[in-house]
N, C-alpha and C positions, 0 to 999 in steps of 0.2 A: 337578174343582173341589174347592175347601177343606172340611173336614168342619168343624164346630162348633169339633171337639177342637184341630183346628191342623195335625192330620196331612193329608199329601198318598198318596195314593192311584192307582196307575198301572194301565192295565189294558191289554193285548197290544190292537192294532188289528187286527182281520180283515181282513186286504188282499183279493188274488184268490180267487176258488173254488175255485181251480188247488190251495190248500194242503191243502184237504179232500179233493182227488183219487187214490183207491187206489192208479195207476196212476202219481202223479208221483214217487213215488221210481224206478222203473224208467225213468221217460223220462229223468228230469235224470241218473242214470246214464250212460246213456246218451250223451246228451249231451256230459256228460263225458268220458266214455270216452275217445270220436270226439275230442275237441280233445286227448288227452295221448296219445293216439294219434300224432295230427300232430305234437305238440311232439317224441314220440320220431322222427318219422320227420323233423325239422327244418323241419314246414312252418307253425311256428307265427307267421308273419306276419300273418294272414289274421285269425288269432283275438282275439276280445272281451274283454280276461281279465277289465273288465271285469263282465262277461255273465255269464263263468263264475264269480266270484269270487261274483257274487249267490247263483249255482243251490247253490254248498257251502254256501253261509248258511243257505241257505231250510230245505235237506235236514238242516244244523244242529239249525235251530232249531226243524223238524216234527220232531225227537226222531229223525230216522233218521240222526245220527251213528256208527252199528254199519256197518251198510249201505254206509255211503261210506267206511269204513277198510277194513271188510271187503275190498270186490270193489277197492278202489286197493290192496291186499297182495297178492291174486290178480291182479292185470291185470300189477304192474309183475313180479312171478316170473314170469309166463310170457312176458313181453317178455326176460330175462335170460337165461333159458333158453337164448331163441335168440339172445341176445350170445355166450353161453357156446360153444356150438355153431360160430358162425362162429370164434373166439378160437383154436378148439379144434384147427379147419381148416387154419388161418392157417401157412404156412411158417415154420421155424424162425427165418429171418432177416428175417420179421416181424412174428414173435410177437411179440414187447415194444409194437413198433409200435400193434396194432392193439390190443392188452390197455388200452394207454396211452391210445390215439384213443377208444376204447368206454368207459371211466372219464372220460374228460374230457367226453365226451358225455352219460353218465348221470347225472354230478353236475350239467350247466348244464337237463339235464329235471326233476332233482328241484327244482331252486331254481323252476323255472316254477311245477310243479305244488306246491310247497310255496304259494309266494302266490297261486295259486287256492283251496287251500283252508287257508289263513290261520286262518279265521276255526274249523276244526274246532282245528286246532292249540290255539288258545288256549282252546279250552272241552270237548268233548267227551276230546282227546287228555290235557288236564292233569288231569280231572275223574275219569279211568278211569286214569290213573297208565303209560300207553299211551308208545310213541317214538312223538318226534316225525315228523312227514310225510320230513323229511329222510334223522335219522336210520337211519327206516326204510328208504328207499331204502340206505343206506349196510349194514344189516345183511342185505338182499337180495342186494345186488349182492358181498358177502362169500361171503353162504351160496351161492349160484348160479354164481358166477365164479369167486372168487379160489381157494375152497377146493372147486370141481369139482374131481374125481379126475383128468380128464384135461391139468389147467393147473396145481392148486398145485404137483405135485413138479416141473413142466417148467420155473414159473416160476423155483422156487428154482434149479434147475439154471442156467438160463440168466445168472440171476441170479448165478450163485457162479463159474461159468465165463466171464463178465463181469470180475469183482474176479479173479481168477483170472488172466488173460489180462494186464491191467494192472498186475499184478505181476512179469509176467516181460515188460514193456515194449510191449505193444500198446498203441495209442488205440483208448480205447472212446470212447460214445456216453454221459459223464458228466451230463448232463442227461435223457439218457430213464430212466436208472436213478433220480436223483435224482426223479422223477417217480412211477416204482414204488414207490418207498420210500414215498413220503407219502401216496401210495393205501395201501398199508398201514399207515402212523398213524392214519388217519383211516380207515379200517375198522375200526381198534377201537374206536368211537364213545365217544370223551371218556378212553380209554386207550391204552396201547402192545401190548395182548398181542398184536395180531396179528404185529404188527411182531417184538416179539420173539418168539414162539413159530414163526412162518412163516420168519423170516429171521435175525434177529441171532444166537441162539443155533447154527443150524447155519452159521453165517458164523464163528464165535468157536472153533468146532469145526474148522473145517476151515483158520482160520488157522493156528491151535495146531497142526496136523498137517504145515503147510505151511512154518512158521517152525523147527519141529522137526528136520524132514527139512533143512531149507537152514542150519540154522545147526551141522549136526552136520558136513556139506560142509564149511564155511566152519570148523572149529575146526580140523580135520583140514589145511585148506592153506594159513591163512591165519598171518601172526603178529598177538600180541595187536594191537598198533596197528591194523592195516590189518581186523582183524574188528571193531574197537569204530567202524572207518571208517562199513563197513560195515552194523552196527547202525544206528547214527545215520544214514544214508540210508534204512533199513528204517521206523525209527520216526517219520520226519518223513513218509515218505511216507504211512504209513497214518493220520497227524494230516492229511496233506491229502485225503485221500481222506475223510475224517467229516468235514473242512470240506466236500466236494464235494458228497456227495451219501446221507451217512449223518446218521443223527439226531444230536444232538448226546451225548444219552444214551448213545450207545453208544462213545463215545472211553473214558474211565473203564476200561471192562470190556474193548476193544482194546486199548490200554494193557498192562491188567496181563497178556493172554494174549502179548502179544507179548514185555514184559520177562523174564516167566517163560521162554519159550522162550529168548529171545536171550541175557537175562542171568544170571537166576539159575539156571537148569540148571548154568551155565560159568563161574561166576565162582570155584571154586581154580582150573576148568581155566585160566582166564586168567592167574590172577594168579602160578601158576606155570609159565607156559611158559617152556621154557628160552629164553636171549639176548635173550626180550622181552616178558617177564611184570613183574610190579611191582618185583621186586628190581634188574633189568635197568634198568630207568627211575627209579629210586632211582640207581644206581652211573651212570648218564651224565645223570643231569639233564634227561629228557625231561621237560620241563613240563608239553608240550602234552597228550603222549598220558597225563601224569600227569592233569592237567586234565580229560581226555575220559573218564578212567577214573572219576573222583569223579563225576562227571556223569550218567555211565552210573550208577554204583552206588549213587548216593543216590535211584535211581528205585525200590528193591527195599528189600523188608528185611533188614535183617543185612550190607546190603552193605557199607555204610560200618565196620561194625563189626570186617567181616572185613581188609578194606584196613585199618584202624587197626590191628588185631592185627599184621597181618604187618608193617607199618612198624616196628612199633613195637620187634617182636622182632629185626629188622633192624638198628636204632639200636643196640640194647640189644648185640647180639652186635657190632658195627662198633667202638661204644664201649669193651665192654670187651676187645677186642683192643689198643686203645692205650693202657689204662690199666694193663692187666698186659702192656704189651712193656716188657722189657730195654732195647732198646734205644734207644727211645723216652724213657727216663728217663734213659737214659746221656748224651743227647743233650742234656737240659735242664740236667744238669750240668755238662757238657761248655760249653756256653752260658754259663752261668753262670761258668765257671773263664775267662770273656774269650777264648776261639775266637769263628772264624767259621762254623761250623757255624749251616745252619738247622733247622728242621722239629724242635720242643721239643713237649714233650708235652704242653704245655699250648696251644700256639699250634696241634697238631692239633686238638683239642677247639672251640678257639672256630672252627677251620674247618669242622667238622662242625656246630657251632651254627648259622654262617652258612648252611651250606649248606642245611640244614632251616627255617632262618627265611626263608630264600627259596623253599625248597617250598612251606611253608604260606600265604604270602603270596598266590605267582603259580598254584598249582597244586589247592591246596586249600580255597581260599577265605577265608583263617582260621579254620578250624572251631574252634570250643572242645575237642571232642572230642580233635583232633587234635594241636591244640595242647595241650591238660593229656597225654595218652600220650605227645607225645614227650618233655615235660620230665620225666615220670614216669621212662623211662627214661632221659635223660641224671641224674637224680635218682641211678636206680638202681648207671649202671656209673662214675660218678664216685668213688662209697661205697665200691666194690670195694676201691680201693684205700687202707689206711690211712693213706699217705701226702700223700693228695694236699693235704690243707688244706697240709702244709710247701711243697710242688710249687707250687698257686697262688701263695703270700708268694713261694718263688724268681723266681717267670715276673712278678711284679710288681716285684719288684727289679730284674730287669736290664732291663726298659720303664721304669723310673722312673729308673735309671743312665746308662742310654745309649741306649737303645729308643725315645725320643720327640725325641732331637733332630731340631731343623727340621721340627718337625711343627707345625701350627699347632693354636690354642687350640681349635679345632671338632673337631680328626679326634685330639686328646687327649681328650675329654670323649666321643668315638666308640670308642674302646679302652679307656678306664677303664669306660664302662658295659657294654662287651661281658664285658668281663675281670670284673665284678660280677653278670652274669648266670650265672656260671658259680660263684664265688661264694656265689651263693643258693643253690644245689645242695646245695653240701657240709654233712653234718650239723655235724661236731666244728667248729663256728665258735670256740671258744675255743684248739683247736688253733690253728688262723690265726692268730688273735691273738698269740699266742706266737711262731710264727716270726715273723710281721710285726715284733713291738717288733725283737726280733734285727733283723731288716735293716734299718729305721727307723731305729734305732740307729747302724750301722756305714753309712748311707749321710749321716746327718747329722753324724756326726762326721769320716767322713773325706772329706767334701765333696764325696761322691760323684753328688748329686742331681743332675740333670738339670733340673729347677725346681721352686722351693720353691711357687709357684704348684697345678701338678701334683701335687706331695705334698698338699698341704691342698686341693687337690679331690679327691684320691681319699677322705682322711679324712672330707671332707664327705660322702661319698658313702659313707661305712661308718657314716654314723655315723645318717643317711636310712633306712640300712638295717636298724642294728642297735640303734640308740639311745646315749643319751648317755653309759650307764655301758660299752659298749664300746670309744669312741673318746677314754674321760675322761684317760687314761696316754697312750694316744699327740698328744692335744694340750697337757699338760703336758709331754711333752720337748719342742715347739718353743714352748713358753713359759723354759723352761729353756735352751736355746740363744739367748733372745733377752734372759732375766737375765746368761747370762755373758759379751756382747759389756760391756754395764753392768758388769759385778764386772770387766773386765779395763780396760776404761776407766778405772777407779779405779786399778785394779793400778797403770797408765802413771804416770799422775800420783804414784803414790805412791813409786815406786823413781826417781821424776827427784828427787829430793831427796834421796839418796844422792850419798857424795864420789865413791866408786867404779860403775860401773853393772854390772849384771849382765853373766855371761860369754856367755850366750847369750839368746835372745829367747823368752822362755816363752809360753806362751799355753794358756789353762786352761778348760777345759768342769769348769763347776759343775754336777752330775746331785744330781736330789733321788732318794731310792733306789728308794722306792715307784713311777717311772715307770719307769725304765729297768733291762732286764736285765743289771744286772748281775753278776758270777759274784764268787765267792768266792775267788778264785785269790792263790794265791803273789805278793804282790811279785818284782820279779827285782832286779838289784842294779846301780842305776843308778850313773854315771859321778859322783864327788864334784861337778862342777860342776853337773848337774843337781839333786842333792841339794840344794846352796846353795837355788839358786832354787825347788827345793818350800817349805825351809822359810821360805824370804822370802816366796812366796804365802803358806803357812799362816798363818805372822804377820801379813800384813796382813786376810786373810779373815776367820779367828776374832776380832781385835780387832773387826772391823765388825758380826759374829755369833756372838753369846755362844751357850754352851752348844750348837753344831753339833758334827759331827766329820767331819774329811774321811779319804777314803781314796783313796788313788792305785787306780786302775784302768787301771797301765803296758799292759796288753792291748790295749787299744780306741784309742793314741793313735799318733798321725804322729810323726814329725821330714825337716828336709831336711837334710846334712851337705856341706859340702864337700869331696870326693877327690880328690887331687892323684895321678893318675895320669902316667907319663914321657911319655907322648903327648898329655895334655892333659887340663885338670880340669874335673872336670864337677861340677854340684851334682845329689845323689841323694834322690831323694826316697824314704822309706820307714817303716816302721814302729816302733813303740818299740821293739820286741824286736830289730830287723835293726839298727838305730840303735847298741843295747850289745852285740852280735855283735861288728858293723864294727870298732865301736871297741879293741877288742881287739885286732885287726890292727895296730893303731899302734904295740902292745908287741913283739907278735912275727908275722913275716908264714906262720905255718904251725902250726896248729891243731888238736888230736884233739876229734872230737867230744866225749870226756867232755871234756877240759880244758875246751872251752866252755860245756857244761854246770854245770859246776864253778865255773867264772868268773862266767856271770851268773844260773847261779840260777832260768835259763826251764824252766816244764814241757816234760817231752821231748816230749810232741805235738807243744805250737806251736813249740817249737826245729827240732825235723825240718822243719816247715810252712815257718818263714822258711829256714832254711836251704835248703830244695828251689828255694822263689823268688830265693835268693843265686845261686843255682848252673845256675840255667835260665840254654840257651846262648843266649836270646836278649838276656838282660841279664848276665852272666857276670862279678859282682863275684869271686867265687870258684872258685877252681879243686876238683875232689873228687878225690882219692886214695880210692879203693874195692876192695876183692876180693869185695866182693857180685856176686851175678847183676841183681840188681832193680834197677830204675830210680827207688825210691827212695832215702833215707835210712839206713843204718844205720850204728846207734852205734859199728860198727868204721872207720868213714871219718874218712880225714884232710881236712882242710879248709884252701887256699893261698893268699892274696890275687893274683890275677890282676893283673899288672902289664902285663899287652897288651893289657888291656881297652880298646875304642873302638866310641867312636861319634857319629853324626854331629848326635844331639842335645845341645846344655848340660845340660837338665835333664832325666836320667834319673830315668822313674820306674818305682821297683822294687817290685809290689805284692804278699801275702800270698798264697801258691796258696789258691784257695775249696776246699774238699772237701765231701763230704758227711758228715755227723753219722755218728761213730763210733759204735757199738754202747753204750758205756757214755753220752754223752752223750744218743742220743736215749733209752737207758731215763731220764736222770738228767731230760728235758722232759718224758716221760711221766708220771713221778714226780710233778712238781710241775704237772702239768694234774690228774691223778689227785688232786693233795693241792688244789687249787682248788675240783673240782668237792666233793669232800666237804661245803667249807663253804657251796657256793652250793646243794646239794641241803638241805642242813641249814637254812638262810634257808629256804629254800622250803617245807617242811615245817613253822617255825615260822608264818613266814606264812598259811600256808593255815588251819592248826591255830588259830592265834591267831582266823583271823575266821571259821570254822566251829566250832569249839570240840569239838565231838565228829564222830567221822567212821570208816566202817567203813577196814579195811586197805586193799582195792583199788581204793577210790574216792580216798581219797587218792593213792596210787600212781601211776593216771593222772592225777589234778590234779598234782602234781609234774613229771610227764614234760610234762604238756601246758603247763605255765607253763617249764621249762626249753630246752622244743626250738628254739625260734628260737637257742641257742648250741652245744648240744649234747645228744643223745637221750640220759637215765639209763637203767641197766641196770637194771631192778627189785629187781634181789640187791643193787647196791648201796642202792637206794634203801630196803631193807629194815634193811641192816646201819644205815643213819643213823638209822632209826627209834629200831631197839632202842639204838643211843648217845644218843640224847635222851630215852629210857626211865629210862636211867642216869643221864642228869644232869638227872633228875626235872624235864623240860622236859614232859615227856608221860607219861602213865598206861594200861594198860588196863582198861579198864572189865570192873568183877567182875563182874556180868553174861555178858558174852561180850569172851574176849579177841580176837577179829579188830576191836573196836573202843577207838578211841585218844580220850582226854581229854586236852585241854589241861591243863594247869598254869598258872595266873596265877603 
């Protein structure tokens, strides 16, 4: 009842007399006993639980919860005992068997007897910090069974010689083991150690010894392909075997013991086997087993790294085999001089690019890795060669000549970007640029383009790449080719108002000088009636533009002439220089080369040049009287006008042999890149200087290299000599302090 205060007040009911009885702990015991008794021996039908479930309460709550943990730890050890015992008996072929039946039965008697005594669980078991009823059964039936002397090593045996057996293609009994295994999970009660200490760990041991032995076999007979087959059946299997009947904890740690054996012990041994190691599959294009290799190797460490290395040094040595062949270059030239020859040494390159861009693609997965090493070294063996920026401008001049007709507009913009990937490569881009204006040059003056379209996509596309001030000249000459279609329109108009009309049909490219290269050369000594008509253009042009000055650049220009040969006349198409040769012939039909020389006044290079092109038997405007050996030019040869010349075109055309840049001319480009880069490392210096204002030596240094390399990489000696020149032209100082640092000069 309620006390005054408001508090309630409970006090224990003295039920029977039975609880005051010295003797009821030993009966309800008892009791007990006898029905977990029955429960082990399965004849728990019959039983009350009830009944029983009261007698743990009672025994509880009279405070003899000792007593009934106690003699339940004693009863079920010497029930396991004799599980152990019969376990122990049990024929080999069924031992697992009965191991398995006597676990599944000792776990559905502890659940019994766990909720008979329930009621200890939650008070006397949590209150003493005790396992629980379960529990305990699970740490009995560990200490008494699993880890008896006479069952743990037999189990694991059987157990290993089980996985054992199914690896060399037996059917096992994957559920009875799967069964085992989780008996020992849950023998660790609420961990793995049993699991792994009884079983994973000497499982992990004896794959590793297993995969070791069989894959040493297998390196020994197999070739790379057909062992990484093999692997990959190894490894899927043991992933389905820890799907089957392994924890799932233990894939991870299988895994790495298997990789280790399979892969990384063997991976030079693989990747260098002869006829079908990774180089083998690099040289025929094996995708797949390129494929199953990166597969394989990116399971392990360092494998990917090692596969990149050896590609990479592969590329690198393949590369620069084609960029320093002879005859490889001989070839692009040879191309270039209007042969049919294939296989240019540039068009090897972008096949080697193709061909690695579809490694990487189908086989590699696009690794980044993989991708930055190979372009590192196509980076690498492109640079070998000094040449090659002039090499690339070649291999895009004869694609932009002749190379793209009947190509459509799609698989043009698929050669120009390939042909730009290669491109990106090259350091010396202001190289480039230099032979490009050259061929830009002579392919828009002598009409040589292929389409004007394709010229100004590619410009667009250098210019995407390199910016505005490297494509500013070469799209100022097709603004200049499109002013002097306009200045010759005028010209028409202006000489129709003349009594007399000119003797010939002129037609004149106006070059502003700052675009286009042009050279400094000799006039040669043009035909009086050309002369007329320059200076009728001159007078009409300078009236229209005061203060300009023209200069003939006879080099770079066309003419067509008419030949009245005894078989029939043909109109010749050919160049300024072959144009005042020819005409020469008209005076007299037999020729010393000095005399020609003497007459028009052409430097003897390009004299020799046109004159080899006069004299090639496939167009044979002239005949050569020679007592040379060589299949040259020399200044002792007489020269004949061919009067049996034929053939079965009207309009022959006769065009300039292409050579390759004589010694003195590529020093004379050298020269003038050399004298470019001076003032643009000098800019850059000002630059830099200008918005840091002080700066030690070799941090400017690489600020200079680092703002110039998108054109071309400064040599630091030169970058040095430009300092000390702008030292001198008190553009910059060194600070009296410490001379390794530089002061602006406002």
């Amino acid at each position: 009842m309620a006390k005054p205060n408001g508090k309630l007040q409970f006090k224990t009911l003295q039920g029977h007399g039975a609880f005051s009885d010295p003797d009821f702990p030993k009966r309800t015991w008892k009791l007990l006993k006898t029905a977990m008794r029955q429960i082990h021996q399965k004849n728990a039908s019959n039983l009350s639980f009830e009944e029983l479930y009261r007698n743990g309460y009672n025994m509880v709550l009279q405070k003899h919860g000792e007593i009934l943990y106690n003699n339940l730890k004693k009863m079920v050890d010497k029930h396991l005992k004799g599980v152990a015992k019969t376990i122990s008996d049990s024929m080999d072929d069924k031992f697992l068997q009965e191991l398995n039946g006597s676990w599944i039965n000792h776990k559905t008697a502890m659940l019994m007897i766990r909720d008979i005594l329930m009621y200890m669980d939650r008070n006397y078991v949590k209150q003493n910090n005790l396992l629980s009823v379960f529990d305990l059964g699970l740490c009995l039936f560990r200490d008494n069974v699993a880890h008896c002397p006479s069952i743990k090593d037999r189990l694991l045996n059987t157990l290993l010689s089980m996985v054992q057996k199914e690896r060399e293609g037996e059917i096992i009994d994957r559920i009875l083991i799967k069964n085992i295994v989780e008996m020992l999970i849950d023998l660790g009660v609420n961990s793995k150690g049993v699991y792994i200490e009884d079983f994973e760990k000497p499982l992990l041991l004896k794959t590793s010894s297993h995969y070791q032995a069989q894959s040493q076999s297998l390196i020994t007979t197999c070739s790379c392909p057909d062992y990484m087959k093999k692997v990959e059946i190894c490894l899927k299997e043991e992933l389905e075997r820890v799907s089957h009947y392994l924890d799932s904890s233990s894939e991870p740690k299988l895994k790495e013991v298997c990789e280790k054996q399979l892969i990384s012990n063997h991976m030079r041994t693989l990747i260098d086997m002869e006829n079908s190691g990774l180089i083998s599959m690099l040289k025929d294009d094996k995708i797949d087993d390129l494929k199953r290799m990166y597969s394989l190797f990116s399971r392990v460490a360092d494998g990917l790294n090692l596969m990149k290395d050896v590609i990479s040094g592969y590329v690198k040595e393949i590369g620069k085999s084609i960029v320093m062949d002879e005859e490889k270059v001989k070839l692009l030239l040879i191309i270039y001089m209007n042969t049919k020859e294939q296989g240019t040494y540039f068009q090897s390159l972008l096949d080697l690019k193709d061909k690695y861009d579809n490694l990487l693609s189908n086989a590699l997965f696009n690794d980044k890795q993989f991708i930055h090493s190979i372009q590192q070294a196509f980076e690498y063996f492109i640079n070998l060669n000094p040449r090659s920026p002039e090499y690339i401008s070649l291999f895009i001049d004869e694609k932009l000549k002749k190379g793209l007709k009947g190509v459509s507009e799609e698989d043009v913009d698929i050669i120009l970007d390939k042909i730009l990937m290669l491109f990106r490569l090259i350091q010396e881009k202001d190289v480039f640029e230099k032979y490009y204006k050259q061929h830009l040059a002579k392919r828009l003056l002598l009409g040589r383009s292929v389409s004007d379209d394709a010229e100004r996509n590619m410009i667009a596309k250098l210019k995407t790449e390199c910016g505005y001030q490297f494509t500013s000249k070469l799209e100022g000459m097709f603004t200049d080719m499109r002013l002097s279609q306009d200045t010759m329109a005028g010209f028409k108009n202006f000489i129709q108002g003349f009594d007399k009309p000119l003797p010939i049909d002129l037609n004149v490219h106006v070059l502003t000088t700052g675009f286009w290269p042009t050279q400094n050369t000799s006039n040669c000594n043009l035909p009086r009636e050309i002369l007329h008509c320059c200076e009728t253009f001159k007078k009409f042009y300078l009236g229209n533009h005061n203060g300009r000055l023209l200069l003939w650049q006879t080099n770079m220009g066309t003419a067509e002439l008419k030949a009245n040969f005894p078989s029939k006349t043909h109109e010749l198409q050919v160049s300024s220089y072959q144009m005042v040769i020819l005409l020469h012939f008209n005076d007299s039909p037999r020729l010393s080369f000095k005399e020609i020389s003497d007459l028009t006044a052409i430097p003897v290079l390009d004299l020799k040049r046109n004159l080899l092109a006069l004299t090639n038997p496939k167009n044979k405007i002239l005949e050569k009287e020679s007592t040379a050996t060589t299949k040259g030019i020399d200044e002792s040869d007489i020269f004949i006008y061919n009067s049996k010349f034929k053939s079965k075109l009207f309009r022959v055309k006769i065009m300039a042999v292409a050579q390759k840049e004589t010694p003195v001319e590529e020093k004379e480009t050298r020269e003038k890149v050399d004298e470019d880069r001076k003032h643009q490392i000098e800019a850059s210096i000002v630059r830099i200087m200008k918005a840091r204002r002080t700066l030690e030596h070799s941090n400017l240094v690489s600020e200079v290299i680092k703002q110039l390399q998108t054109r071309f990489v400064p040599n630091p000696v030169v970058v040095k000599k430009r300092i000390e020149s702008l030292i001198e032209r008190e553009y910059l100082e060194r600070s009296k302090q410490d001379r390794k640092i530089y002061n602006y000069m406002a």
